[in-house]
Every structure is written in structure tokens, then in C-alpha cells.
N, C-alpha and C positions, 0 to 999 in steps of 0.2 A: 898356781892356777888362779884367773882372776877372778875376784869376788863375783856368787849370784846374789839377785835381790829379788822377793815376790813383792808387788806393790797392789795392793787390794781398792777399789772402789768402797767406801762406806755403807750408806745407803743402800739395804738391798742386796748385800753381799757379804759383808759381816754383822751388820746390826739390823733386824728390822724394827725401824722406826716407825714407821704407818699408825699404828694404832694412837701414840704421839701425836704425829704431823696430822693424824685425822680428825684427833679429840682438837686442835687448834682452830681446825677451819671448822666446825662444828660450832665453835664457840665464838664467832663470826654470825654465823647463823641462827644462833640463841642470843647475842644483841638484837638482832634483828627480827627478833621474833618470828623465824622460821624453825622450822624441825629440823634434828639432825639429819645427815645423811648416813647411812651403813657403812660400816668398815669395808663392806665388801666392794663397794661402788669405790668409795674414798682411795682403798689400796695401790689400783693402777699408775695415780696422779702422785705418790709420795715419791718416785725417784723425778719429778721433774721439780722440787721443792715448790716454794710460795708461790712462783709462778703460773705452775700448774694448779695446785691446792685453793689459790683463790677466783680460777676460773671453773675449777668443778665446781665449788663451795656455793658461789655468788655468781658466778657468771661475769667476772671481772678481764677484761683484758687492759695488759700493759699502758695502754693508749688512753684508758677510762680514768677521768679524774678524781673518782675514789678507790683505784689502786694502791696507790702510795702510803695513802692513810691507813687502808687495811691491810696492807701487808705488815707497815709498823707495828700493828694491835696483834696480827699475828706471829711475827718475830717473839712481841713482848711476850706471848703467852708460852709462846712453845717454849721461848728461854727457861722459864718459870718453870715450864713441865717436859722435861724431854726425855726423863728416864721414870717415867711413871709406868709406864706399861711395853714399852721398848725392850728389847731381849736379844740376846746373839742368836744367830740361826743356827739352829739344832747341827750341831760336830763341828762348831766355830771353835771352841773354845778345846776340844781337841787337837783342832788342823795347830792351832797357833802352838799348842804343846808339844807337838810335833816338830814344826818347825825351830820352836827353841832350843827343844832336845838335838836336834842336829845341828845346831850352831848356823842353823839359815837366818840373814839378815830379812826381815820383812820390815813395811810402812804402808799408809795410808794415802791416798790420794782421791779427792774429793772435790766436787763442784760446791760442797755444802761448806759455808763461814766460817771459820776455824773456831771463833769466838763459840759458835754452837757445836760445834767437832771434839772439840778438846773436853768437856765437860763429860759427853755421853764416854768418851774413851777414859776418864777415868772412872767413872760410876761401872767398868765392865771390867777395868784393870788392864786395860791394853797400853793405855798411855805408858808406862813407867817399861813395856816391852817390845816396843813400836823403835825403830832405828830411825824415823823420819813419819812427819804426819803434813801434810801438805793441805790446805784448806781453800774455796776457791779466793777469798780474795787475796792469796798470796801471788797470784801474778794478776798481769791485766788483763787474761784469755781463761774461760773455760774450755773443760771438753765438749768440745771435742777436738778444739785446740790443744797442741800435747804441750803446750809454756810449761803445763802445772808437773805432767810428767819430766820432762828435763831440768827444773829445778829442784824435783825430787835424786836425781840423778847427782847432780851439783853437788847439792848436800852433803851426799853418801859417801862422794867418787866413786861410784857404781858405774860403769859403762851400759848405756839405753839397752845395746845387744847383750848384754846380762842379765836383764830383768825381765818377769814375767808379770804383765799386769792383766789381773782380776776383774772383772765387772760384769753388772748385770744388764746394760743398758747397751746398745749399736753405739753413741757418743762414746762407751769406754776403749769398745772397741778401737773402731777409726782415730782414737788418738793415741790409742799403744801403738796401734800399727804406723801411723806418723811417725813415732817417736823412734822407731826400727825397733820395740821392742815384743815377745812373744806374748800370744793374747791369749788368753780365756777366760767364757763364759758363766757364769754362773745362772744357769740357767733356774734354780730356784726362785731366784729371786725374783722383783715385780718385773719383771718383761715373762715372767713366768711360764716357759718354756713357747714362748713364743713360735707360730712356723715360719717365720720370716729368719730364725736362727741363722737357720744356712746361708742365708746371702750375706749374713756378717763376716766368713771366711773366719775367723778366730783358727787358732790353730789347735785347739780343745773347747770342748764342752763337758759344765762340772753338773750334771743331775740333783746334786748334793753335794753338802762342803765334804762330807765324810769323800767324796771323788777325788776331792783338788791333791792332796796328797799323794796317793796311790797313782795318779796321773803322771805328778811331778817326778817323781821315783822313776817311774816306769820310759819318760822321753825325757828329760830334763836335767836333773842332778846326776 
């Protein structure tokens, strides 16, 4: 029978980072002697990383000539702090013992640096049980271009129509689905239960990680 593989989105589907990526762009704002802003405001803008974070933060777009400089001050700091208050999503650390315990191959695959990927994956103990971790600048496309997915693929020798990839974001979507391989939602996470769900066609939605399992089991394995 040939190899399956889950292939998980980071950000927002195994880890949330937010409280992290928000304490960074905060500290942006306290250079500058402006007030933080709320976790809660902050949350939405963490699966679009820096990009996102220092146009809620500051009001920064790409185009602005102090972009570049604040996104450096915030790389540097998040690097510094990324597993400070950062957590697996409640029956993460389950699903993954699950999947071990059955001998299912899983890995990561992420628009986020690896240089910043790989750190929080070992502060969580995933790294050392991850069969591949995919970072974005490992190809020259992000998602929702699927480069990053088929080189995950490569890696493995996983065939794309073997794999089920994980995310929380339409981008994770539309690029499993490119990649021909089966999609679903992680609807906890920051798209957080969006109604626009339905128009992503995913071919499962996970309410909770404690879902992704019992889902897999039930049309999948």
C-alpha cells in the first residue's frame, strides 16, 4: 500500500503563536511610544506574519520606507521571544500521539522562516517527530503557491495524492488543492471559524484538533 502523509500548516493549527507575534509588534509600539494593542485586536493579523503584524501595529505597508527597518526590529525580537507564551492548540499534542502511535508519517509546512520554525518545533518536541518540516524560504513561492508543498512531497517520496494537508488559512487551502492533495480546515484556528469557510471547498472541516483524528480514521486511513 503506498505511503499516507498529514502535512500540517504551523501557525494557527499546531501552535498558536499570536500572543508571541503580538507581544513583538507591541514592542514596536512601545519604541515609539504608543500603547500596546490587545491580544484580541492583534490575533486575527498572526497567520499573515510581519506583513500583516506591522500594518495592524503601525500602519506600515510594504511600499513604506520604514517597513523594512521595522520588520528587522521585529524578526529580531520575536526571534528572541517566540516560545514565551506560545502553546500547542489544546489536543495538538494528542493528535501528534496518535498519529505516532499508528506509525502515520506527518510534517510541517509553513509560509513562516524556518530559521523561526525550527526553534519553536523544538521548544514543543515536535522537531525530533516531524518526518519533514518545510519553512517558507525553502522555495521561491509561498502559499498559496504549492512549491513548498511538493517539495515537501520530494523529501518524503510521498505521492501529493497521499497527503493530507492541514490549515487554517483559504492560502493552505488553494495550495493543497493545487498540489492534488486532500485538504482540511482547521477551523479553530485564526480564520476562526470563519463564514466564508464554505467557499474554501476543503474536503473536511476540524472544529478542534481533538476532530482531525477521528475525521482521518473515519474517510482516510
Amino acid at each position: 500500500m503506498d505511503t499516507k502523509m498529514i502535512l500540517f500548516d504551523f501557525d494557527g493549527t499546531l501552535v498558536d503563536s499570536a500572543p508571541d507575534l503580538a507581544n513583538s509588534a507591541n514592542y514596536l509600539r512601545l519604541e515609539k511610544g504608543l500603547a500596546p494593542l490587545p491580544l484580541a485586536y492583534l490575533r486575527p493579523y498572526a497567520s499573515m506574519g510581519a506583513r500583516g503584524l506591522l500594518k495592524a501595529a503601525l500602519d506600515l505597508d510594504m511600499e513604506h520606507p520604514d517597513f523594512e527597518p521595522q520588520k528587522q526590529i521585529f524578526l529580531e525580537h520575536y526571534a528572541a521571544n517566540s516560545t514565551v507564551h506560545s502553546q500547542l492548540f489544546e489536543g495538538v499534542e494528542s493528535l501528534i500521539q496518535q498519529l505516532d502511535a499508528h506509525r502515520i508519517p506527518w510534517g510541517v509546512v509553513t509560509n513562516k522562516a524556518l530559521g523561526l520554525t525550527l526553534p519553536i518545533m523544538r521548544h514543543f518536541a515536535l522537531l525530533e517527530r516531524s518526518t519533514v518540516t518545510i519553512g517558507g524560504d525553502c522555495t521561491p513561492h509561498l502559499k498559496p503557491n504549492p512549491a513548498s508543498l511538493f517539495l515537501a512531497c520530494e523529501r518524503t517520496g510521498v505521492a501529493p495524492e497521499q497527503c493530507v494537508y492541514i490549515g487554517d488559512d483559504e492560502r493552505d487551502i488553494v495550495a493543497g488543492k493545487a498540489a492534488g492533495m486532500t485538504t482540511m480546515i482547521a477551523a479553530y484556528g485564526y480564520c476562526h471559524f470563519d463564514p466564508a469557510i464554505p467557499s474554501w471547498q476543503a474536503n473536511w472541516v476540524a472544529n478542534h484538533a481533538d476532530d482531525i483524528f477521528p475525521l482521518l480514521e473515519q474517510h482516510w486511513l
